[in-house]
BALOBA-1460 file (C-alpha; in Angstrom, 3 decimals):
// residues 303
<rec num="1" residu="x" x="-51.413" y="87.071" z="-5.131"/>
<rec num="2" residu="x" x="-54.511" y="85.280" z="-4.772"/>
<rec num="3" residu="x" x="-54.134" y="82.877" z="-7.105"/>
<rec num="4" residu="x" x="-50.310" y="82.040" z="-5.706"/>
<rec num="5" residu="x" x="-52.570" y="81.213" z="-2.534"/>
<rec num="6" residu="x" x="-55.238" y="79.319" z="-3.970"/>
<rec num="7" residu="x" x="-52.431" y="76.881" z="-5.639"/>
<rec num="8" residu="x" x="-50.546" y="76.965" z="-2.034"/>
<rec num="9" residu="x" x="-53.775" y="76.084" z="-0.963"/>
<rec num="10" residu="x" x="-53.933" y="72.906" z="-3.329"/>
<rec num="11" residu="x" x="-50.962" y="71.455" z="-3.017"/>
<rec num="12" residu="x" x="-51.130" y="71.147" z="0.769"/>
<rec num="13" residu="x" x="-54.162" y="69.299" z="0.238"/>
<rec num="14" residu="x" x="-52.643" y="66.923" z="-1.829"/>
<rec num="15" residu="x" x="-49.731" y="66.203" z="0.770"/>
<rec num="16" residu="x" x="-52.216" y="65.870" z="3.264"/>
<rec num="17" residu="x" x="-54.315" y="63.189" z="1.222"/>
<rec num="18" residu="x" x="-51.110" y="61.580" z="0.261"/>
<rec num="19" residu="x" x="-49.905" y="60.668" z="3.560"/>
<rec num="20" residu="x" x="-53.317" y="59.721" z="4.630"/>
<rec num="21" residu="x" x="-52.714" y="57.790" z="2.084"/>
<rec num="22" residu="x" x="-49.347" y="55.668" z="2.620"/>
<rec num="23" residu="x" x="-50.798" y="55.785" z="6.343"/>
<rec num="24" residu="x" x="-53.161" y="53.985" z="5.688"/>
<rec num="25" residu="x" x="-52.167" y="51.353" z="3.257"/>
<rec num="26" residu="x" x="-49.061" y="50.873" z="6.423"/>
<rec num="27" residu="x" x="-51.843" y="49.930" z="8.791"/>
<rec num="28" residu="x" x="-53.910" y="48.061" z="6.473"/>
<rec num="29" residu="x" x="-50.641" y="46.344" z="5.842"/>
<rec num="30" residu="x" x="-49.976" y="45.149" z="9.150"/>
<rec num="31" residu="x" x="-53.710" y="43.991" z="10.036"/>
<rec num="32" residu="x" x="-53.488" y="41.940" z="7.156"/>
<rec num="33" residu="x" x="-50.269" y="39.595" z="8.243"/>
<rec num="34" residu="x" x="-51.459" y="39.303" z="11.072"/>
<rec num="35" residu="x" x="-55.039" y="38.118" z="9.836"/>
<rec num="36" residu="x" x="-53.001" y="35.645" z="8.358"/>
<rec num="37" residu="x" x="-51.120" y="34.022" z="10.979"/>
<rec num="38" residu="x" x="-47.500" y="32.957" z="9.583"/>
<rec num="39" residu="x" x="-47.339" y="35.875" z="6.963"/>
<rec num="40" residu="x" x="-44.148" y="37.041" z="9.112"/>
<rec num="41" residu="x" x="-42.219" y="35.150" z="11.545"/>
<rec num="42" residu="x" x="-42.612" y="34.741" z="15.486"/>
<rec num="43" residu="x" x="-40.856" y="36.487" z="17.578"/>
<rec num="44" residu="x" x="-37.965" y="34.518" z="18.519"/>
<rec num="45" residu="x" x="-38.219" y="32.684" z="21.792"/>
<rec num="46" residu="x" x="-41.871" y="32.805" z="21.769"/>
<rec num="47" residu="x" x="-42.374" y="29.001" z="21.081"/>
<rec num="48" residu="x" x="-43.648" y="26.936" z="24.204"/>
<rec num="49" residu="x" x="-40.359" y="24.994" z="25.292"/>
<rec num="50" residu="x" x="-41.777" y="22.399" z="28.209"/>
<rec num="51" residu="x" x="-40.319" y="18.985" z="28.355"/>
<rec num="52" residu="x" x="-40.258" y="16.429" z="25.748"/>
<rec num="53" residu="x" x="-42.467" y="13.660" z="25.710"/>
<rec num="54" residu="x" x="-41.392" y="10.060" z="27.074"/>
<rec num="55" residu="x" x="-40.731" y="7.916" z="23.917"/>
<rec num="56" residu="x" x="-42.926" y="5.974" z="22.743"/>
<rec num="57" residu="x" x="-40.581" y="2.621" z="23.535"/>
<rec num="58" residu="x" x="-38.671" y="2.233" z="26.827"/>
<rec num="59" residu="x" x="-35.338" y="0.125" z="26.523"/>
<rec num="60" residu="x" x="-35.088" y="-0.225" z="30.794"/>
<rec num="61" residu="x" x="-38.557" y="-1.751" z="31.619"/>
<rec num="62" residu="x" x="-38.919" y="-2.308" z="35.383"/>
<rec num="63" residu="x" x="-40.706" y="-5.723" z="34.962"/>
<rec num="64" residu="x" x="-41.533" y="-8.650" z="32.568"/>
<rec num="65" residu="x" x="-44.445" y="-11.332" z="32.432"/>
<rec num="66" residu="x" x="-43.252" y="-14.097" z="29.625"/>
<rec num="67" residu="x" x="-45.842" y="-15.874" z="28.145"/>
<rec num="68" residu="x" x="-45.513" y="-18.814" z="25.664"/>
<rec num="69" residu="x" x="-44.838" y="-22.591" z="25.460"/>
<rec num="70" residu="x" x="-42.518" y="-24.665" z="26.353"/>
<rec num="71" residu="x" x="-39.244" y="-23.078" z="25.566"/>
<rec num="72" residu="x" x="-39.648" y="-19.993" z="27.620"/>
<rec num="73" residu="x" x="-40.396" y="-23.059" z="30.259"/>
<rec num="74" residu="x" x="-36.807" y="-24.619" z="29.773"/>
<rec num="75" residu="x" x="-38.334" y="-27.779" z="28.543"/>
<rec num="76" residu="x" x="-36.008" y="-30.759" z="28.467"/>
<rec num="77" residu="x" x="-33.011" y="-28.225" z="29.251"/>
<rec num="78" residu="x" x="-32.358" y="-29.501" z="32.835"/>
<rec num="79" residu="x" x="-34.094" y="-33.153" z="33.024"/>
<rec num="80" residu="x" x="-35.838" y="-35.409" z="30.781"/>
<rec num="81" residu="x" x="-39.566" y="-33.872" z="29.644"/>
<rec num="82" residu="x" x="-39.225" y="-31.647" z="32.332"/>
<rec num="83" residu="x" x="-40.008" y="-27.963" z="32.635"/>
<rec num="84" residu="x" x="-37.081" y="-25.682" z="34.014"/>
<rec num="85" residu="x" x="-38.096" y="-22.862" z="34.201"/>
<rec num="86" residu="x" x="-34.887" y="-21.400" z="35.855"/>
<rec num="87" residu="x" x="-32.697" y="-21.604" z="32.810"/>
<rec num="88" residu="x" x="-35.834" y="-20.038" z="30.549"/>
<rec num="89" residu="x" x="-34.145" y="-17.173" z="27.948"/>
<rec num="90" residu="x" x="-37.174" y="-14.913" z="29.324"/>
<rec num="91" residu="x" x="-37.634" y="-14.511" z="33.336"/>
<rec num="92" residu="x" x="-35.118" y="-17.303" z="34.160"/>
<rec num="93" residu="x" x="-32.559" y="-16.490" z="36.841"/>
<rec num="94" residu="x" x="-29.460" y="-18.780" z="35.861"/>
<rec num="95" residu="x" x="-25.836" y="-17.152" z="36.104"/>
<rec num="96" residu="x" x="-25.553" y="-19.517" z="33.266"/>
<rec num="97" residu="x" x="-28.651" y="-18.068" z="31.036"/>
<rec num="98" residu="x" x="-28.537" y="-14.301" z="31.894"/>
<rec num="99" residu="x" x="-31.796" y="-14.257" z="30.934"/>
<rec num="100" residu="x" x="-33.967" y="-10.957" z="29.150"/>
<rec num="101" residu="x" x="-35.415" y="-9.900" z="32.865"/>
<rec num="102" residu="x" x="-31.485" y="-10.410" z="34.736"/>
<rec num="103" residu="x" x="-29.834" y="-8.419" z="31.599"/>
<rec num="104" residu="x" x="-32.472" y="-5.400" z="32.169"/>
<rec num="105" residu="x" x="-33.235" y="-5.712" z="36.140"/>
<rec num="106" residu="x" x="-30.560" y="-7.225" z="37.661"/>
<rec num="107" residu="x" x="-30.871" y="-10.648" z="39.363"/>
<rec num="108" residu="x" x="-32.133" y="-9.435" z="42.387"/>
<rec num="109" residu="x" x="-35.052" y="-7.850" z="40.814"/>
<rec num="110" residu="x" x="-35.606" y="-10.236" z="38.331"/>
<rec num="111" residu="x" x="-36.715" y="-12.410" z="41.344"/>
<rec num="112" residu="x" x="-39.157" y="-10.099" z="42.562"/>
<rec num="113" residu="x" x="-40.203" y="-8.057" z="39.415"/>
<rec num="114" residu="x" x="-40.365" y="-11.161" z="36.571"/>
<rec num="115" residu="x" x="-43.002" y="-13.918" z="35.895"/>
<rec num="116" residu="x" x="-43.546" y="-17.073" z="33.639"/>
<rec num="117" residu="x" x="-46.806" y="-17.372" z="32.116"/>
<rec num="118" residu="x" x="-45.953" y="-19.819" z="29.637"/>
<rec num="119" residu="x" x="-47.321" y="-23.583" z="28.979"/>
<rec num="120" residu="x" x="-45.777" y="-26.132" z="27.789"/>
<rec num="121" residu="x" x="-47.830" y="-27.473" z="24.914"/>
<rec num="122" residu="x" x="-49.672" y="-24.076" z="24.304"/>
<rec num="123" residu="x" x="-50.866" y="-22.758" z="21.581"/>
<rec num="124" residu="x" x="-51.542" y="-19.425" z="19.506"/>
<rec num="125" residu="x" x="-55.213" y="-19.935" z="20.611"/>
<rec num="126" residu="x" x="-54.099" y="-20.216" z="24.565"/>
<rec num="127" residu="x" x="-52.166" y="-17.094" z="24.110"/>
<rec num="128" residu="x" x="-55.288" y="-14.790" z="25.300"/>
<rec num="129" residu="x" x="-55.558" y="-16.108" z="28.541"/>
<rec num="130" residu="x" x="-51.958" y="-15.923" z="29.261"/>
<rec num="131" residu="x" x="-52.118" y="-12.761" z="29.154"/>
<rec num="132" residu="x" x="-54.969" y="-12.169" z="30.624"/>
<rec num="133" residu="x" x="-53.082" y="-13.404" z="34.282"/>
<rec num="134" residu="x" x="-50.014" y="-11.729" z="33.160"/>
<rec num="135" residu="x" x="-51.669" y="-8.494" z="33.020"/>
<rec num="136" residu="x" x="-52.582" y="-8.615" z="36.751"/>
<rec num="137" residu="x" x="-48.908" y="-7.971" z="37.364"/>
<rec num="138" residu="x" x="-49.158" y="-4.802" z="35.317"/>
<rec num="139" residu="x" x="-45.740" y="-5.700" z="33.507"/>
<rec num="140" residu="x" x="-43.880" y="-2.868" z="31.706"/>
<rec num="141" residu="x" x="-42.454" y="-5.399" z="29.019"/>
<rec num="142" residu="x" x="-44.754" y="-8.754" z="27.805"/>
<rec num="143" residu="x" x="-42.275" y="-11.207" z="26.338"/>
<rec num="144" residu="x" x="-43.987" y="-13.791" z="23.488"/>
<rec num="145" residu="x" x="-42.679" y="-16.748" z="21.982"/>
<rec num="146" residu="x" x="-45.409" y="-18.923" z="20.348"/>
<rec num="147" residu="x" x="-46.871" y="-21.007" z="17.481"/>
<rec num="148" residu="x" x="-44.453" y="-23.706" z="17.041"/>
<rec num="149" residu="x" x="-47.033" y="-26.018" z="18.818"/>
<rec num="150" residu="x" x="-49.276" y="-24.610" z="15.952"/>
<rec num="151" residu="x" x="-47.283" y="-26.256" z="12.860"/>
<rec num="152" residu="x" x="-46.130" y="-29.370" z="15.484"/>
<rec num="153" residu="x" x="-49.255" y="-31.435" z="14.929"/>
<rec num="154" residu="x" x="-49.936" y="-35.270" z="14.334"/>
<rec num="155" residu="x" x="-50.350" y="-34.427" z="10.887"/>
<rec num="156" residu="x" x="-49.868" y="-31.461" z="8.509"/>
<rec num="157" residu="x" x="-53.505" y="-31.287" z="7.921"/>
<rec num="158" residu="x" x="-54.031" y="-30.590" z="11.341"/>
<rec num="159" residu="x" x="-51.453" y="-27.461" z="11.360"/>
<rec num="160" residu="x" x="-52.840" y="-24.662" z="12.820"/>
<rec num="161" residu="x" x="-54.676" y="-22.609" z="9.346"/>
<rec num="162" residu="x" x="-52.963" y="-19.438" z="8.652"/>
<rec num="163" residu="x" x="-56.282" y="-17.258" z="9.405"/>
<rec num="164" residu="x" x="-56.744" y="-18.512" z="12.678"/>
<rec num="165" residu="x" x="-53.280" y="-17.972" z="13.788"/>
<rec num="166" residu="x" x="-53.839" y="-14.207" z="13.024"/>
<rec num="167" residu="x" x="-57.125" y="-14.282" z="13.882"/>
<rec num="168" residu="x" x="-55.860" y="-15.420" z="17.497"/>
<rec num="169" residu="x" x="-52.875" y="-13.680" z="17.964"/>
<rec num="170" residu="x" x="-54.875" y="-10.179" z="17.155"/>
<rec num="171" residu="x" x="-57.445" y="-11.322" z="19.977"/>
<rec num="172" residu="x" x="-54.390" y="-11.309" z="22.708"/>
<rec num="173" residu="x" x="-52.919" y="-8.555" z="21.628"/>
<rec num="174" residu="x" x="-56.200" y="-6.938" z="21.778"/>
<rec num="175" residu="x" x="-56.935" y="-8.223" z="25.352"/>
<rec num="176" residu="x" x="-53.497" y="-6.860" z="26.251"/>
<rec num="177" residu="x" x="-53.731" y="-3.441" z="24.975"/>
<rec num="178" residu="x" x="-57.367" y="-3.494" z="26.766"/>
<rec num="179" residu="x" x="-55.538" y="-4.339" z="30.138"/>
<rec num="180" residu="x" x="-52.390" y="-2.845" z="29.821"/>
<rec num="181" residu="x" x="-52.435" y="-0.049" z="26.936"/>
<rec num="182" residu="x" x="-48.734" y="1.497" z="27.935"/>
<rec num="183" residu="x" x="-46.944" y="-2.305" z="27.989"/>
<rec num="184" residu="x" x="-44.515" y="-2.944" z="25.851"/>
<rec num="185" residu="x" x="-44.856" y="-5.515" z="23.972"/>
<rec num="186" residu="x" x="-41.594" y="-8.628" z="22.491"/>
<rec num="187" residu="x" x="-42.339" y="-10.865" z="20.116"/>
<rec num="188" residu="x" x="-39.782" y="-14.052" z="18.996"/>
<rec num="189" residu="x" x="-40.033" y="-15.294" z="15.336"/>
<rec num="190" residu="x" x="-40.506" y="-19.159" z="15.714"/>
<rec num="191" residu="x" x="-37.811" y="-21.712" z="15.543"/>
<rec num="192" residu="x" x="-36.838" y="-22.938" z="12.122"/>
<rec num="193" residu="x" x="-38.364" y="-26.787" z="13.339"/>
<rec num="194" residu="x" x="-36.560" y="-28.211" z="10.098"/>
<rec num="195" residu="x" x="-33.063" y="-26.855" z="11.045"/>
<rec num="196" residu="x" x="-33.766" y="-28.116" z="14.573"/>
<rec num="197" residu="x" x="-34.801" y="-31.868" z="12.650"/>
<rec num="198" residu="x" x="-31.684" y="-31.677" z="10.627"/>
<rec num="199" residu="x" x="-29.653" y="-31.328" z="13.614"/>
<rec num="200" residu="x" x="-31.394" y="-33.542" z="16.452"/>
<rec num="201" residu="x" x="-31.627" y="-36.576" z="13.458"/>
<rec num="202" residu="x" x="-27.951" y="-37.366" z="14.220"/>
<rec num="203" residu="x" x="-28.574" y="-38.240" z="17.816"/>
<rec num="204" residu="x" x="-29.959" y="-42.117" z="18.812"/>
<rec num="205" residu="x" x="-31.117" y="-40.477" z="22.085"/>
<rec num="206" residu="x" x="-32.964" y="-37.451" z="20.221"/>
<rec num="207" residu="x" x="-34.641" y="-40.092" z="17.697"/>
<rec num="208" residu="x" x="-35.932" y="-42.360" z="20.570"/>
<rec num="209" residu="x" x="-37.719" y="-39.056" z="23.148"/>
<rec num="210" residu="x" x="-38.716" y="-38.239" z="18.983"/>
<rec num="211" residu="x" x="-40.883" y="-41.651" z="18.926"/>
<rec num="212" residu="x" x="-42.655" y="-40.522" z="22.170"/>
<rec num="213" residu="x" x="-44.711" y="-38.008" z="19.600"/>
<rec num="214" residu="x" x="-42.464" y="-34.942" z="19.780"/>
<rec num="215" residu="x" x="-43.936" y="-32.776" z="16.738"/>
<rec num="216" residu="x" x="-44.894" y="-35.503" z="14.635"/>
<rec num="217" residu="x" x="-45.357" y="-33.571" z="11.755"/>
<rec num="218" residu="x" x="-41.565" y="-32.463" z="11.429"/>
<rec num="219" residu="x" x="-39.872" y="-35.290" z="13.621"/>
<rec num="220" residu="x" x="-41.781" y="-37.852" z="12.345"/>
<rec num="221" residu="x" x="-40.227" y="-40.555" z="10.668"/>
<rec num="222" residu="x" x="-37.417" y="-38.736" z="10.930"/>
<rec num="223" residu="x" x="-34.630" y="-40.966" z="9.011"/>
<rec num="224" residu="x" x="-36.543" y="-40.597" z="5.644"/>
<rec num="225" residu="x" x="-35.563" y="-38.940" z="2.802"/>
<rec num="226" residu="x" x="-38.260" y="-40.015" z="0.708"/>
<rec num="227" residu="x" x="-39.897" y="-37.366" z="-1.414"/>
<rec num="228" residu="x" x="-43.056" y="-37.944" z="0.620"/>
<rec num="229" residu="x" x="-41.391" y="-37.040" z="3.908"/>
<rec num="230" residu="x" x="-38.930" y="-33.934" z="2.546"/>
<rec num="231" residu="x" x="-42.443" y="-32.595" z="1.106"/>
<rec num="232" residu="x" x="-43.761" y="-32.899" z="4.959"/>
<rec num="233" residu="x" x="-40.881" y="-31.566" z="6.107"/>
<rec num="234" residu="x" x="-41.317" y="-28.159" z="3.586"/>
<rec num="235" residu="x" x="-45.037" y="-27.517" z="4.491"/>
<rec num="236" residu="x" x="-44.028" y="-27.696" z="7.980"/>
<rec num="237" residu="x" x="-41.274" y="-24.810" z="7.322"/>
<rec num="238" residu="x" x="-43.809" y="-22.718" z="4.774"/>
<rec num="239" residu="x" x="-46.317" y="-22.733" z="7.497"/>
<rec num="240" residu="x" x="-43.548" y="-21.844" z="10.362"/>
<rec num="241" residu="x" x="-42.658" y="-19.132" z="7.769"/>
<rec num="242" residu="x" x="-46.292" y="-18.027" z="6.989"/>
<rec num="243" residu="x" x="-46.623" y="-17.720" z="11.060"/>
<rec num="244" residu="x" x="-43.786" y="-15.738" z="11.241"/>
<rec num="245" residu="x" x="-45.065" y="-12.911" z="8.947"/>
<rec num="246" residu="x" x="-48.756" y="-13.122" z="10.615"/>
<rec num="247" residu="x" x="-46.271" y="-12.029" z="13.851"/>
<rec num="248" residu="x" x="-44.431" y="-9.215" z="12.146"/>
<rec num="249" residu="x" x="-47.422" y="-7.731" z="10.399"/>
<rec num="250" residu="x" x="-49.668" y="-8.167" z="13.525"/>
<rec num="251" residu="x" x="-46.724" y="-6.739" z="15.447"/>
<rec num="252" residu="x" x="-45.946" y="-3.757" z="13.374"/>
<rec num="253" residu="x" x="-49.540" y="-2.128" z="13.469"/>
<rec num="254" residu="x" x="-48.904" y="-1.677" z="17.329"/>
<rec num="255" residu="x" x="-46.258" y="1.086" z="18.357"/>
<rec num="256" residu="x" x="-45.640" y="-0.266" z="21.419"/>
<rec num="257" residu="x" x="-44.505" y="-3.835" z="19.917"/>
<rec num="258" residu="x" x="-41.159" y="-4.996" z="18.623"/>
<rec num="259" residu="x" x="-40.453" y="-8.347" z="17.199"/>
<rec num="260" residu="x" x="-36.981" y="-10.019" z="17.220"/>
<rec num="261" residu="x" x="-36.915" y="-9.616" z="13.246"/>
<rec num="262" residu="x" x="-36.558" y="-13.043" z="12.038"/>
<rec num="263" residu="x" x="-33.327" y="-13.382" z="14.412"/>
<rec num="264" residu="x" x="-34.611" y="-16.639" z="16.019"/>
<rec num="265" residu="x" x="-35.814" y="-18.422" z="13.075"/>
<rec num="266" residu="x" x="-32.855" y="-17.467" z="11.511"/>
<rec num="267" residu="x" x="-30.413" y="-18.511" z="14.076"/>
<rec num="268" residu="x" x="-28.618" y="-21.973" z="13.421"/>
<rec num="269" residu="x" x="-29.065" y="-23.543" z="16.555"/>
<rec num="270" residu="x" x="-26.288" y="-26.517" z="16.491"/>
<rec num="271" residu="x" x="-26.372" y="-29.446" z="18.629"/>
<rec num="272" residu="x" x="-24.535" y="-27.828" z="21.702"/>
<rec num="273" residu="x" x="-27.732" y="-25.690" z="21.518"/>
<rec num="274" residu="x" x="-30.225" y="-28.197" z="21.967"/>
<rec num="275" residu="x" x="-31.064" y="-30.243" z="25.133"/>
<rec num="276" residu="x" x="-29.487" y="-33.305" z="25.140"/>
<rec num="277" residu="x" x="-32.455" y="-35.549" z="26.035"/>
<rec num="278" residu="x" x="-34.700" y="-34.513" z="23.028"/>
<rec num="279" residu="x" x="-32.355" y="-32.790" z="20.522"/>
<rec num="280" residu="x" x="-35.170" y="-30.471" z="20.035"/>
<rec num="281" residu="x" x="-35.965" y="-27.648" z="22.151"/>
<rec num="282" residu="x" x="-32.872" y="-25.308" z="23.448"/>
<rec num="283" residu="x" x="-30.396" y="-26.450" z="25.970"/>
<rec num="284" residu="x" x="-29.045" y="-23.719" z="28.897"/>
<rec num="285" residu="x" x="-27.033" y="-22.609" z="25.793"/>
<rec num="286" residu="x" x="-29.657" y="-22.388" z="23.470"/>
<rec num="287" residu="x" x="-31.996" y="-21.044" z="26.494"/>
<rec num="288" residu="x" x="-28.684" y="-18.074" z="26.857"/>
<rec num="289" residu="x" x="-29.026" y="-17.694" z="22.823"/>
<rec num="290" residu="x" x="-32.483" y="-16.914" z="22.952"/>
<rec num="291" residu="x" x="-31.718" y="-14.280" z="25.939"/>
<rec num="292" residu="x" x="-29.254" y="-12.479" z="23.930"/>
<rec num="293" residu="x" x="-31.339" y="-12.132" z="20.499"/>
<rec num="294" residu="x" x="-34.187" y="-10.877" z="23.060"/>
<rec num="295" residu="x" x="-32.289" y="-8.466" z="25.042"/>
<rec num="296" residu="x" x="-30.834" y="-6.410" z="21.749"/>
<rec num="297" residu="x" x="-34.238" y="-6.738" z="20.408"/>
<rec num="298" residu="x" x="-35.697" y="-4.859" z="23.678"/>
<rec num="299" residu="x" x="-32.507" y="-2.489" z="24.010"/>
<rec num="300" residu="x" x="-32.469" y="-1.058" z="20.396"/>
<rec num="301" residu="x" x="-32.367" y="2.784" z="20.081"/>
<rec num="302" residu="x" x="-34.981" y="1.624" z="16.644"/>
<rec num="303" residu="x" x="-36.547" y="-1.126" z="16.103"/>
């Protein structure tokens, strides 16, 4: 009898230390997942849900400031070396142009909420202190189109060097994103000046306003074929091309900047699309061109 108790005795003990047991290891369990943050799911719905942040690129901007040289002034495209800057692809506000701030304003507030900084004759190393005025406007959208001035020089030796043109173009975009560090930022690729010479070469007109000094280096001499002036010619187009890629590498380190992609160099401007005085910079329809390539540029879901 006793010893029936004494082993009753035991094996309660053992039940007892047993579930101390599995108690235990349970809340020793639990403490540890949750030491671990992420060992077992959140509960569902506790996420924060507030609202989605703005994206980072804004395809309705509520005002532009165009800065540049003389095609986003309309040179030549209404009168003889002339500036129109009515019929310019960036802030102009022709019906016939439609220009980049009428397509994403509307002409009424194109009028009010658009301005031209360019100059004819600029440039990369003006560009800084174009948009340094162009920033007092605190634009939503900054609209380049520069550096053909840099390869149209009296000779090739005086192009523009490749270093400086980035070196120059980083400064204003520096200065801008110092003024303006939400703008939005378009940059055009640069003509292709040899399809422009190939064109305009056909025209008496174009070949006389050409003798006046209009980009030597390309338009010079412009009815030779000689191997001396087609080897002109190409170092004018690899620099155009080297500037192009200074724009597009300069451009792409910035999220807030888009470049047109090559579409303007690459675009075959014909001779309806050049002005009829100087067979060299865009007519209205080249000016509308330009507008176009900018605007889907700008619009783009992606870049």
């Amino acid at each position: 009898m006793g010893r029936a108790t004494d082993r009753g005795t035991r094996r309660g003990r053992r039940r007892a230390r047993v579930a101390l047991a599995v108690l235990t290891a349970a809340v020793l369990g639990a403490a540890g997942c949750d030491a671990a943050g992420g060992g077992s799911p959140a509960p569902s719905g506790s996420a924060s849900k507030g609202p989605k942040p703005a994206p980072v690129w804004d395809t309705s901007p509520a005002s532009v400031a165009a800065v540049g040289d003389s095609v986003t002034r309309g040179f030549d495209a209404c009168a003889v070396l002339s500036d129109c800057p009515e019929v310019s692809w960036a802030t102009g506000t022709s019906a016939e142009v439609d220009s980049l701030a009428v397509r994403l304003l509307g002409k009424a507030e194109a009028a009010e909420r658009s301005w031209n900084y360019a100059v004819t004759g600029a440039r990369m190393a003006d560009l800084t202190a174009q948009v340094t005025r162009a920033a007092k406007r605190e634009p939503q959208l900054v609209a380049v189109m520069a550096g053909a001035n840099d390869a149209c020089r009296a000779t090739t030796s005086a192009m523009t060097p490749v270093a400086d043109f980035r070196t120059q173009f980083e400064e204003a975009m520096a200065t801008l994103r110092a003024k303006l560090p939400k703008a939005q930022v378009y940059v055009s690729s640069i003509p292709d000046l040899k399809r422009l010479w190939s064109q305009g070469r056909t025209s008496p007109l174009g070949r006389q306003v050409w003798r006046l000094g209009l980009c030597p280096s390309m338009l010079g001499d412009a009815d030779s074929l000689d191997s001396a002036a087609t080897s002109r010619r190409n170092t004018v187009r690899d620099r155009v091309e080297a500037y192009n890629e200074v724009l597009r590498e300069v451009c792409a380190r910035d999220r807030r900047c888009r470049t047109d992609d090559g579409a303007v160099h690459a675009y075959r401007f014909g001779t309806g699309q050049l002005s009829h005085w100087d067979w060299f910079h865009p007519s209205v329809d080249g000016q509308a061109r330009l507008a176009e390539i900018a605007y889907r540029a700008v619009t783009a879901k992606t870049p």
